[in-house]
C-alpha positions as CSV (number, residue, x, y, z in Angstrom):
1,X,94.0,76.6,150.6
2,X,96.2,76.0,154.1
3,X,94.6,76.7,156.9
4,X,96.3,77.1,160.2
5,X,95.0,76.2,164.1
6,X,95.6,77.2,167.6
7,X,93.7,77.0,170.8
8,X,91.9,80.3,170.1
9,X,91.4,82.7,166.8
10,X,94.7,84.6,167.7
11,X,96.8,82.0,168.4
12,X,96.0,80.5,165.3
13,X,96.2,83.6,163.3
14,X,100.3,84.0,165.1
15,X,100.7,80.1,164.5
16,X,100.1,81.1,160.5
17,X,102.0,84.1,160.3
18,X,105.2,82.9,162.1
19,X,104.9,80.2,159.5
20,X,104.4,82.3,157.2
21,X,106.9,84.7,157.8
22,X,104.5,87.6,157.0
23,X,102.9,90.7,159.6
24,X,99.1,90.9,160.2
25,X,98.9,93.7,157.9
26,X,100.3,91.8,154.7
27,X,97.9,89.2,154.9
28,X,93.4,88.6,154.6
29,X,92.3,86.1,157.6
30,X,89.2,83.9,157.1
31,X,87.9,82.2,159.7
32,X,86.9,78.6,159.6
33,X,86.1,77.7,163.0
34,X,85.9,79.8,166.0
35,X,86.8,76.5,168.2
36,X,85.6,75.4,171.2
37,X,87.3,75.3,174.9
38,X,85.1,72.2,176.1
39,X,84.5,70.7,179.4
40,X,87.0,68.7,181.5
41,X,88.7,68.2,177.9
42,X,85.5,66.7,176.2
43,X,84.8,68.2,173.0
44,X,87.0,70.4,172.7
45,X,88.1,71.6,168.8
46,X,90.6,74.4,167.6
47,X,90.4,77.5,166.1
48,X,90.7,77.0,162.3
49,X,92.2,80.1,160.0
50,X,92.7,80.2,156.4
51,X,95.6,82.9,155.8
52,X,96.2,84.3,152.5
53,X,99.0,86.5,151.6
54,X,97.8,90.0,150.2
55,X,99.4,90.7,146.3
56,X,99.9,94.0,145.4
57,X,101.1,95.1,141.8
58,X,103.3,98.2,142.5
59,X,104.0,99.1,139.2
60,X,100.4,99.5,138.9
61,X,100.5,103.0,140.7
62,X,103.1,104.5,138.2
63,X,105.0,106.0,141.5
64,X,107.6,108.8,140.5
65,X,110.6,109.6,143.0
66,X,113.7,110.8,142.8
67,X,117.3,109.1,142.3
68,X,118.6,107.5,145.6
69,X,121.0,109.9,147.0
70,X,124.8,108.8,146.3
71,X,126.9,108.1,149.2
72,X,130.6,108.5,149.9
73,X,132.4,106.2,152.5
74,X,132.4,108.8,154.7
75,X,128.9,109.4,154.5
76,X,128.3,106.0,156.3
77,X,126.4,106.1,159.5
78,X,127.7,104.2,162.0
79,X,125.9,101.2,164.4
80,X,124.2,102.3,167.5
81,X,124.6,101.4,171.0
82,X,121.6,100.1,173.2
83,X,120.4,103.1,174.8
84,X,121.4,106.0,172.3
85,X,119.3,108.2,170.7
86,X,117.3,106.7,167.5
87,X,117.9,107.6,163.7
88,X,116.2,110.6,162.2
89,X,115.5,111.4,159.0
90,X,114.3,115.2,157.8
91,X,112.3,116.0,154.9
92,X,111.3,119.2,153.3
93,X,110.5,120.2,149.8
94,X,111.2,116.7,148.6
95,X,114.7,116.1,150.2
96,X,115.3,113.9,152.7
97,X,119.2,114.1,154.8
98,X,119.8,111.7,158.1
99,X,121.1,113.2,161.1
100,X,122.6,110.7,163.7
101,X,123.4,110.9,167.1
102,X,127.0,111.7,168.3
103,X,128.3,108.6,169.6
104,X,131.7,107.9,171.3
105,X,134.5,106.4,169.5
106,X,134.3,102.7,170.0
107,X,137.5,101.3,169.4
108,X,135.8,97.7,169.4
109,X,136.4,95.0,166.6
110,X,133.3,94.8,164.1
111,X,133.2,91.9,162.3
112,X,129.6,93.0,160.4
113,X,130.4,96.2,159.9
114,X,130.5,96.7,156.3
115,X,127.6,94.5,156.1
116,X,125.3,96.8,158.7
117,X,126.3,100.1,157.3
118,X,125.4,98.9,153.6
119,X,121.4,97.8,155.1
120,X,121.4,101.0,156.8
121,X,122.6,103.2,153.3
122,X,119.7,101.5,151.7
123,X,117.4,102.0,154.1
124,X,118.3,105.6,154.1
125,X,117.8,106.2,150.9
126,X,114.9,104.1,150.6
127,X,113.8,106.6,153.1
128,X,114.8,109.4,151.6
129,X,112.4,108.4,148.4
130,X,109.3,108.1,150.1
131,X,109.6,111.3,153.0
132,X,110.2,112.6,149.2
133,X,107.2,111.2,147.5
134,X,104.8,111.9,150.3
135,X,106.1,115.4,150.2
136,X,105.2,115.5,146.4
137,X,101.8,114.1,147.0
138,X,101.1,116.5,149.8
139,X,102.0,119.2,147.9
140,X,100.0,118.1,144.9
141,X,97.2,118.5,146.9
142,X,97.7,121.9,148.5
143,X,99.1,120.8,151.9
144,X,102.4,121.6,152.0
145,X,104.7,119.2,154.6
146,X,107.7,118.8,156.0
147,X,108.6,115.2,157.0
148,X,110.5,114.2,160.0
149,X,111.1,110.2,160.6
150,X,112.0,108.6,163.5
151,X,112.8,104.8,164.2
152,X,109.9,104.1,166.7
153,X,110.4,100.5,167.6
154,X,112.3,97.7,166.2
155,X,110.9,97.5,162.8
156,X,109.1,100.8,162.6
157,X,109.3,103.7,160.9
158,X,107.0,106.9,161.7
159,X,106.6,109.7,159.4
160,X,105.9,112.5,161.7
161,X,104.4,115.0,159.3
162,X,104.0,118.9,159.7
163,X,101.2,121.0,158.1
164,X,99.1,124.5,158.8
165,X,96.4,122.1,157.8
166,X,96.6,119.0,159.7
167,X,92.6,118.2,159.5
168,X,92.2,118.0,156.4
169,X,95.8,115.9,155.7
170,X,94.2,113.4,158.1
171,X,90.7,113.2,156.6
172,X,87.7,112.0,157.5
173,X,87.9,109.3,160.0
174,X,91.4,109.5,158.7
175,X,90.9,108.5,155.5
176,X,93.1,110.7,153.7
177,X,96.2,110.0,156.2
178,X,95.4,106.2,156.0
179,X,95.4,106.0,152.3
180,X,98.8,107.8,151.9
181,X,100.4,105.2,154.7
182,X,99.3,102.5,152.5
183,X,100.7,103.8,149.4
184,X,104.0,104.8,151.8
185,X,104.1,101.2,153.0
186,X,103.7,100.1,149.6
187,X,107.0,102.1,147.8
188,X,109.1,101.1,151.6
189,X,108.0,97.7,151.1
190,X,108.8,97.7,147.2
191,X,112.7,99.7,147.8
192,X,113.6,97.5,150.7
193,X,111.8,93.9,150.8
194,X,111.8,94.0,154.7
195,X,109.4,93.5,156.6
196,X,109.7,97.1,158.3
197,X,106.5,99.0,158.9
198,X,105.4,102.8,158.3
199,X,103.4,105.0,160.1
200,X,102.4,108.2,159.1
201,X,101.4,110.5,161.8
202,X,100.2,113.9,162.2
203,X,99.5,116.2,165.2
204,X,99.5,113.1,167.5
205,X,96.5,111.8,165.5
206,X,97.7,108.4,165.7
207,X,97.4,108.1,169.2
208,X,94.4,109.9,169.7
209,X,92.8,107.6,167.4
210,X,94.3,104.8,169.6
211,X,92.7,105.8,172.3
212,X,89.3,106.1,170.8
213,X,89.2,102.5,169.4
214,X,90.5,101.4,172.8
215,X,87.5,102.9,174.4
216,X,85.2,101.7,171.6
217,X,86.7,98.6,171.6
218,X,85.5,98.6,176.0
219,X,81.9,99.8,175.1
220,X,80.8,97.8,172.3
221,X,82.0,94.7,174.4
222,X,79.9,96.1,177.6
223,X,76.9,96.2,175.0
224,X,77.2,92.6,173.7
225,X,77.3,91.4,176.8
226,X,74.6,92.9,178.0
227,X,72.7,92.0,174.8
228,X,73.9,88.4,174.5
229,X,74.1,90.1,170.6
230,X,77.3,90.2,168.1
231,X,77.4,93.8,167.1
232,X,79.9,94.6,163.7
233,X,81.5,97.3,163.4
234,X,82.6,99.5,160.5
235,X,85.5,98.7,158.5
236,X,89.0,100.0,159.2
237,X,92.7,99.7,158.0
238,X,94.3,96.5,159.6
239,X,96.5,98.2,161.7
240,X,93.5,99.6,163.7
241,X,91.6,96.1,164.0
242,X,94.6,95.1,165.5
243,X,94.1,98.0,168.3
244,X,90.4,96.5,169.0
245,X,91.7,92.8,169.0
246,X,94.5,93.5,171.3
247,X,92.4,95.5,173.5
248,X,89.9,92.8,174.0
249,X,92.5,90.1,173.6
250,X,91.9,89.2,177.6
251,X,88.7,89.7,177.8
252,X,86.7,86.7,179.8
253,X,83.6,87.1,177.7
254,X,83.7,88.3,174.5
255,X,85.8,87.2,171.4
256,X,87.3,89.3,168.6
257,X,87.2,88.3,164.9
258,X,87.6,90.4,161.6
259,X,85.5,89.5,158.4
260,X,85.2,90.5,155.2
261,X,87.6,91.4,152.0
262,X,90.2,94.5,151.8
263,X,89.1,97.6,151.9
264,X,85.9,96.4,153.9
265,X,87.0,94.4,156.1
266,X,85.9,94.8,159.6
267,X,86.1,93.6,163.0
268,X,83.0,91.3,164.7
269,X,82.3,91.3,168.6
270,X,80.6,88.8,170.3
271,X,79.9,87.0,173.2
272,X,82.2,83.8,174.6
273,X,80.4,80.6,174.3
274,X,79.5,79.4,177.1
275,X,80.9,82.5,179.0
276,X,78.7,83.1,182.0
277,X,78.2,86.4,183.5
């Protein structure tokens, strides 16, 4: 199996996935060896990470969704200028339309015109089928949404979703929200093959729930190192791991690790060897 290494756990888990090509969500991280900073140099070793790639048979779930909408040439939205508003996308009882921003004529040459506008249409309508399918699912299970979608960052999508009923949409611990992102991420993923990322949110749930596992993330490292103990915490979705990592990413006396296999996997705390206090 190929393992990757870096001076620490994280910088061997980025040195495999820029090799890799891949994003922390798509893969499972084993650690081999936590690594060891030394003294003066002397014995010093590296981080060791065996990185596998997670495999997921889509035609497995039997996902239904409607046609890709057909598009005219004057249907094509255009390219966006650095500082205009993002893409939005609305759904409603299965339908998805894109609105754009007005922008100003731009009489400029555009070589990659054709070529953007065509990755765009198919992102739209890939899009379009799952604000439709999660629409369909919430439906199914007496929550009825609408769907708006904006382009939060660079390769981000988040499905802001509307419902009378927004606690039990999320779930406990967010269960029920988490498992429809994954089967979201899952249809985007299978439409597109980009490495684009969804987020479903609801009520600002996401960044509530950010700030919880920040704060969790501060505590439970307070405790180890007043206990000298590792304490394991309960398994999460990747994308939440990554929250507690990155929290304690700077931290001078604990260390950060996940363990365990998908769905269960989970993230360990413990104390810096030979991290004095």
């Amino acid at each position: 199996m190929p393992t990757y290494e870096g001076r620490n756990l994280q910088e061997a888990i980025d040195n495999g996935l820029a090799e890799l090509g891949l994003a922390r969500d798509e893969v499972t991280v084993d650690v081999i060896a936590e690594g060891k900073r030394g003294f003066l140099g002397f014995g010093r070793k590296p981080a060791v990470v065996n990185i596998n790639k997670i495999e997921i048979n889509v035609d497995s779930f039997n996902i239904a969704v409607p046609a890709p909408p057909k598009h005219h040439h004057h249907d094509l939205p255009h390219p966006h200028l650095p500082g205009h508003n993002p893409e939005k996308v609305t759904a409603t009882a299965g339908t998805a339309t894109m609105a754009l921003a007005d922008d100003p004529p731009d009489p400029s040459p555009r070589p990659a015109a054709g070529m953007t506008n065509a990755r765009e249409q198919h992102i739209e309508a890939a899009l379009a089928q799952v604000s439709a399918y999660v629409v369909n699912v919430t439906t199914a299970l007496a929550l009825p949404t609408t769907v708006k979608i904006e382009k939060t960052g660079r390769d981000k999508w988040t499905f802001f979703l509307s419902t009378d009923r927004e606690g039990l949409l999320i779930g406990k611990h967010g269960r029920t929200i988490n498992s429809l992102q994954y089967l979201a991420q899952i249809l985007f993923s299978h439409l597109t093959h980009s490495h684009d990322t969804v987020e479903l949110n609801v009520g600002n749930y996401r960044e509530r729930r950010e700030q919880i596992l920040e704060k969790l993330a501060v505590k439970t490292a307070r405790d180890v190192i007043a206990s000298g103990q590792p304490i394991f915490l309960d398994p999460m979705p990747s994308f939440e791991r990554k929250v507690l990592h990155a929290t304690l990413a700077d931290n001078s006396y604990v260390i950060t690790h996940s363990e365990g296999d998908e769905p269960k996997r989970y993230v360990v705390i413990e104390r810096k060897k030979g991290s004095v206090i």
